[in-house]
N, C-alpha and C positions, 0 to 999 in steps of 0.2 A: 504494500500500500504506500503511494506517497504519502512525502512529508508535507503538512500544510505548513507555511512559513510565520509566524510569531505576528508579520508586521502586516501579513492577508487578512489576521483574525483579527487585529485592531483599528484594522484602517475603518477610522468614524462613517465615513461614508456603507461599506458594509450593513458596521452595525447600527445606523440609524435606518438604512430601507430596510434592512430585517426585520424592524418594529411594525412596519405598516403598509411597506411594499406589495401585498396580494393584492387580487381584482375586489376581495372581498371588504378588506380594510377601507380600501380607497373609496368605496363604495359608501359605505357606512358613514364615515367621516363630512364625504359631501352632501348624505343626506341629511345629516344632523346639521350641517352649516346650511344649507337652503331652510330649513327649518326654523334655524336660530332667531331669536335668542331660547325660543320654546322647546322644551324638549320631545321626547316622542317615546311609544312606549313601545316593547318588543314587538307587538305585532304591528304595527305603521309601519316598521321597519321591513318587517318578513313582506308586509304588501308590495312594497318596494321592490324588494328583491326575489320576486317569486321562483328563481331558478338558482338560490341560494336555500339547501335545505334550512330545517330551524337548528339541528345540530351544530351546522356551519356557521351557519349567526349566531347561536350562542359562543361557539369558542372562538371568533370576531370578536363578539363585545368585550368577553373576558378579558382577552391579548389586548385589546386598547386601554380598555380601564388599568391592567399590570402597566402599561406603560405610558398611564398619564394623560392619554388622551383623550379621553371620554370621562364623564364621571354619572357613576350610577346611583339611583336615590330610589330606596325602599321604601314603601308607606306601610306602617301598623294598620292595616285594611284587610277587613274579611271583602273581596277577596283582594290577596296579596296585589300590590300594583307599584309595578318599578321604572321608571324614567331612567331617557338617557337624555346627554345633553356633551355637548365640545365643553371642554377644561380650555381655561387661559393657554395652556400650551398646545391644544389640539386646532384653538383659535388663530393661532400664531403659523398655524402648517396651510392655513388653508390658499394665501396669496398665492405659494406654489401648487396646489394642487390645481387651483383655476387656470393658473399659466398653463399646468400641462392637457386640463381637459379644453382649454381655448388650442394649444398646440395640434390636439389630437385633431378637434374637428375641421381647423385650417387643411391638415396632413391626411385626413383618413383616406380618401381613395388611393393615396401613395401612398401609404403603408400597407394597407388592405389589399391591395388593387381592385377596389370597389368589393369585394367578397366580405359577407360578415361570418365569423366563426359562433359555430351552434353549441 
C-alpha cells in the first residue's frame, strides 16, 4: 500500500472540502441559506431533496452540525420537533457556495455537455 504523505493529510484545503464537499452537504446548506434567517424542519428538507434518502439526510445534518455548520434546536414537544438553521460560520460559507452555483449555471452545458446525470 502506498505511503500517504504527512503534508496531503494536512493540506487545509483537503480538510476543509472534507467537511462539506458532497452533493448532499452543498445541498442542505443552500437550502437553509434560501430559507434564512428561518429555519426548517427535517422534513422541508427531505421535500427538497426527494432523491436524497432520509438516512442520507440524517447523517448530512449530523456531519454539519459536528462541524459547525448548521445548528440544530430540539423542542420539549409531544410531538418531538427539531429545526435546522446556518450557524454564523455556515453563514460565512455561503458567498462561495453562490459563486460556484452562479459558476455552475454560466458552465453547465460545458461541463455537462448539455447531459444531466440521473
Amino acid at each position: 500500500m502506498k505511503e500517504i504523505l504527512a503534508e496531503y493529510l494536512a493540506c487545509p484545503i483537503r480538510q476543509v472540502i472534507s467537511r462539506f464537499g458532497d452533493k448532499w452537504s452543498l445541498l442542505v446548506l443552500y437550502a437553509l441559506w434560501r430559507n434564512h434567517p428561518g429555519p426548517m424542519r427535517f422534513s422541508e428538507l427531505h421535500k427538497l431533496m426527494t432523491d436524497c434518502s432520509q438516512k442520507m439526510l440524517s447523517q448530512t445534518l449530523k456531519r454539519l452540525e459536528k462541524n459547525h455548520l448548521i445548528a440544530r434546536k430540539q423542542f420539549a414537544e409531544i410531538p418531538p420537533r427539531v429545526e435546522y438553521s446556518l450557524t454564523p460560520l455556515g453563514e460565512s460559507l455561503m458567498p462561495s457556495i453562490t459563486s460556484l452555483i452562479q459558476w455552475g449555471q454560466e458552465h453547465f452545458t460545458e461541463v455537462t455537455d448539455g447531459k444531466v446525470a440521473v
